[in-house]
N, C-alpha and C positions, 0 to 999 in steps of 0.2 A: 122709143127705139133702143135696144140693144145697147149697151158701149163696149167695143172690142178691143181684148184687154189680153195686153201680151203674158205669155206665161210666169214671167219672171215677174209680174204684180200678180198674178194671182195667189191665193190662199187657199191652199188642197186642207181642207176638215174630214175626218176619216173618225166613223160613225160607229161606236163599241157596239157591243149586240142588247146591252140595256139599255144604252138610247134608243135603240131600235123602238124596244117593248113601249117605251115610257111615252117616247111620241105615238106611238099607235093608241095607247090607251091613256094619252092626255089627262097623262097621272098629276104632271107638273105643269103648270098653266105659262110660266118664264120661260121652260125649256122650250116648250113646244114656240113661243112666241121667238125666242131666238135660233129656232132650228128652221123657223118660217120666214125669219129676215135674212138668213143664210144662202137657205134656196131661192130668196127673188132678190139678188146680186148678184151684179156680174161678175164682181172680185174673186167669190166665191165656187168651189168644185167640191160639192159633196161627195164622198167614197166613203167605201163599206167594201168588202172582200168576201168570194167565196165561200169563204173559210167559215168568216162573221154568220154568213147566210145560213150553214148547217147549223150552226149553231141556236142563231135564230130559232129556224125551225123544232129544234128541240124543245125551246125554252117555250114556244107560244102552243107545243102539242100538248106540253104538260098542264099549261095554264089553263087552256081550253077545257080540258077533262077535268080539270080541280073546279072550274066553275059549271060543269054540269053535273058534278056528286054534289055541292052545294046548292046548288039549284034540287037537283033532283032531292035530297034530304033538307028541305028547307023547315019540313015542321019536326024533325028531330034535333035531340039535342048534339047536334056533332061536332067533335072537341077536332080543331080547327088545326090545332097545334099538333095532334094525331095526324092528322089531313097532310099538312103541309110540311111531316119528318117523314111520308112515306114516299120515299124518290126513288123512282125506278119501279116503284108497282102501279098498274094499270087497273087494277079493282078494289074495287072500295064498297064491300059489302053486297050488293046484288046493278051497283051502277060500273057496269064493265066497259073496257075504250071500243071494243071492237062494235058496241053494238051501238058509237056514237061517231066513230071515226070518219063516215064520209062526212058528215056537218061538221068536223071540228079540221078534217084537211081544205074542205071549200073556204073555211073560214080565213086557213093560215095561206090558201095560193092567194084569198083578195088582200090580205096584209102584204103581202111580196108584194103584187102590182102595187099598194099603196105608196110602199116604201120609193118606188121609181116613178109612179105618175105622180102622187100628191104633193111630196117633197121633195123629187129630181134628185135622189142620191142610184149613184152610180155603181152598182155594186158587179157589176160584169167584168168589168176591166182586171180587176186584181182576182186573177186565178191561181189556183194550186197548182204549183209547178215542181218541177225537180230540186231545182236551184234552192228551193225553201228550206229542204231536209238540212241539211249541213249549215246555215248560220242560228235554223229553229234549235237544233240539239246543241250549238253550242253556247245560246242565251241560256235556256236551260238548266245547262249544267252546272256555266257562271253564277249562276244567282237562283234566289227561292224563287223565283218567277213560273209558274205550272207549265204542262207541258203546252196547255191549251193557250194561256195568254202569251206565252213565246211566239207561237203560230199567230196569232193576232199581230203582235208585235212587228213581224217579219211579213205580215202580209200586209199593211198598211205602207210600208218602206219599198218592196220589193214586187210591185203590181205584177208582173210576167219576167221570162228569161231575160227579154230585149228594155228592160224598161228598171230604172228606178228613180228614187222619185227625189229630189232636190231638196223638197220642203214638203212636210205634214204635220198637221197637228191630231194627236189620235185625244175624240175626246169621251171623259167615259165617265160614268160614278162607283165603281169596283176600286174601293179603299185600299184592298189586298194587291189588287195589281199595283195601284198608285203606289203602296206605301215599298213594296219590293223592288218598284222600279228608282223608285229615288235613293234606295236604302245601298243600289249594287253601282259598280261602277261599268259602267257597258260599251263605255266611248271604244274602248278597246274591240272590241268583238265585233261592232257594228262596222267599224275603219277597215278592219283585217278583212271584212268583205265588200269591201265599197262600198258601204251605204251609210244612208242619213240616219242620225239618232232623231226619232220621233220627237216632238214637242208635247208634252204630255198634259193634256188639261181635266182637272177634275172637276164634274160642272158644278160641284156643293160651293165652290168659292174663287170663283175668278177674278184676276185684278189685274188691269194696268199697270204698266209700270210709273209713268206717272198720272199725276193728280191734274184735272181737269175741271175749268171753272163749268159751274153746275152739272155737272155728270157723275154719275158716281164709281169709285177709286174700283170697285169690289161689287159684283153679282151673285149672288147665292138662289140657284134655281131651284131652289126646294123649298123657299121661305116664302113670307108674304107677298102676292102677284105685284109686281109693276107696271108701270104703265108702258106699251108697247113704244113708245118716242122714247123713253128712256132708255129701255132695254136698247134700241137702235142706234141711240146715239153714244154707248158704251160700246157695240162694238165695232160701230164706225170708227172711233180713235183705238181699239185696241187692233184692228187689222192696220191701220197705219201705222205702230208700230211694230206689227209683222212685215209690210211693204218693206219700210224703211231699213229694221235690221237684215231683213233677205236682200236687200240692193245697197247694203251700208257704202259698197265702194263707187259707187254711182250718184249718192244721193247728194245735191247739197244745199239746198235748203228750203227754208220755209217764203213763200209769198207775201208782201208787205203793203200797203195801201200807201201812195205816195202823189201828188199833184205830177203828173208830167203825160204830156197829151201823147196817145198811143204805145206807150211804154208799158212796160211788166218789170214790177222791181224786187228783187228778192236777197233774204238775209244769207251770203256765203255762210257756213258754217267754219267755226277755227280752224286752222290748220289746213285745211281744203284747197287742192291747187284746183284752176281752172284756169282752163288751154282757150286759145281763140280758135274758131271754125268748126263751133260744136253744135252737132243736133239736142236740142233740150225736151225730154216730157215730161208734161205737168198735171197732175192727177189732181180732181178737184177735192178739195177737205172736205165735202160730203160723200169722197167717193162718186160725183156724179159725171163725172165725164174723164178722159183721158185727151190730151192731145198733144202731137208731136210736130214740133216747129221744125222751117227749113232750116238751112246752115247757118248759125250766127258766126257774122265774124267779128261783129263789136259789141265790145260790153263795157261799161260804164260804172267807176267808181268816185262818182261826184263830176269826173273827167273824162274822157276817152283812155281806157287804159292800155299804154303803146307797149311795155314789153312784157309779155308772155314765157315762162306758166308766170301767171298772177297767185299768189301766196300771201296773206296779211295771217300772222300771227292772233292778231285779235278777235274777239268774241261777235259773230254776226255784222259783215261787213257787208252795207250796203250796196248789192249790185243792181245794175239793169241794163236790157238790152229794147230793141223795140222789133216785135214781130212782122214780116211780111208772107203775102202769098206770091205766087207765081201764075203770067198766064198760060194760052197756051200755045206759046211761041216760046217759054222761058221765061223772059222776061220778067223784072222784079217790080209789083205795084202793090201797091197799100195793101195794108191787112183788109179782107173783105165782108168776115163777118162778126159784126161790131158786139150782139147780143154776148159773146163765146169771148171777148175781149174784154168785156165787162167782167166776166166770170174769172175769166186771167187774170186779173186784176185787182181781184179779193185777196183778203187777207189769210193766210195759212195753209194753202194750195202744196202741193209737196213738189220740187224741181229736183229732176232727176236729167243726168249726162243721156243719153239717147247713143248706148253704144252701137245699135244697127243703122245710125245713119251716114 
């Protein structure tokens, strides 16, 4: 079943147009393995843009015809390096595009469907709008950034006129983009138009912030395949670190394993006030459920803790409260279902304040 997952936990991944290529032609066996544990999450919204999409299609028309002059010259000697510096010409000695184009457009509409049935990225949402001209030209200008990945950039951020976007990570292997966008300072340009600075991941070497007993710190999707458990449970902890720093001012803390019948006890984190008559949800550390409790109004520090906001200066202070349901008269009776209270009850589950309750 489904788990339904409020915006503010979810993780918007926003898909450059060489992941596009790379997972359609499962160039990288890791990528494709973590672009496939992406799409079946719920945490998870894959996007791609418009914009991506023309693009796209450029890159896979050209492909397409480079591997039928090669194909078609297979018993000649042809210098590859010829082949693949001639950009923008469509013939290649007696192997012409137009006399291959409807096989090579049939090819690139079943890549589009791919891209939205096989891997559920969404790439209709973020259209070409007006609104784009005016923050695309002035990235641009700011920095060596082209004019095309500005347009990437601003279209990842700025999905329609009515819409942008809170949190995105745009993720890509284009060194050039990468290295110009870390190189400029942009916070300026993105603020002056209301919007989020992208989180910028490049997939040659991804890491955590921290280190994780048997997980590894760093994934590099172009090197030797991993095992898919691996790959999963690297970015199981790296999107809870995305949860976490997206709701930093909600969150407070981790879930702790402790003897006490019906209870859920967890580590306040320093400095963290916590108010009495709060709705709390707690996201399970494998990511596998969500659930948002009624009103607590007691919470417990060894004691019933009587004056509110509650504050300890110190490092992970033991809290706990104990869950109930409601019938349907109101009324307040035991928690009811016990498997899901088991689960609450694990160790490292992420509690979060529940500000819509």
């Amino acid at each position: 079943m489904p788990i339904v997952v409020d915006d503010k936990y979810r993780i918007n991944i926003f898909l450059d147009t060489n992941i596009l290529a790379d997972i359609l032609d499962e160039t990288f066996e890791n990528l494709n393995n973590s672009i496939k544990f992406f799409s079946s999450s719920d945490f998870v919204t894959l996007k791609s843009s418009h914009y991506v999409m023309y693009e796209f299609v450029e890159v896979r028309k050209r492909e397409h015809f480079l591997r039928e002059v090669v194909r078609n010259r297979l018993q000649d000697n042809i210098s590859i390096s010829k082949l693949v510096g001639r950009k923008g010409i469509w013939k290649f000695d007696n192997v012409q595009y137009e006399d291959h184009k409807d096989e090579i457009q049939n090819k690139i509409l079943a890549e589009k469907e791919r891209i939205s049935n096989e891997f559920g990225i969404d790439w209709e949402h973020n259209i070409l709008h007006e609104e784009l001209l005016n923050p695309t030209l002035d990235l641009c200008l700011a920095s060596t950034i082209s004019r095309e990945d500005s347009l990437v950039l601003l279209s990842c951020v700025y999905p329609n006129k009515s819409d942008k976007e809170r949190q995105i990570i745009l993720l890509t292997r284009d060194k050039l983009l990468n290295d110009s966008y870390n190189e400029a300072d942009l916070e300026t340009i993105f603020v002056n138009h209301g919007l989020v600075i992208p989180e910028m991941i490049k997939t040659g070497n991804v890491k955590c912030k921290e280190k994780y007993e048997n997980i590894p710190q760093t994934i590099d999707h172009y090197s030797t395949p991993l095992p898919q458990t691996e790959i999963q449970q690297f970015w199981i902890q790296k999107f809870k670190e995305i949860i976490i720093d997206k709701n930093k001012n909600s969150f407070l803390g981790y879930t702790y394993v402790h003897n006490g019948d019906q209870c859920i006890f967890f580590n306040l984190q320093k400095g963290i006030t916590l108010n009495e008559n709060l709705g709390l949800t707690i996201i399970g550390k494998d990511l596998d459920f969500v659930y948002s409790t009624q009103i607590i109004s007691e919470f417990w520090n060894n004691q019933k803790i009587g004056n509110y906001p509650f504050v300890d200066k110190g490092n992970n202070v033991p809290i706990s409260f104990k869950p109930y349901d409601k019938d349907e008269n109101g009324n307040i009776i035991e928690f009811q279902n016990q498997a899901l209270l088991v689960k609450l009850r694990e160790k490292g589950n992420l509690v979060f304040i529940n500000e819509d309750a």
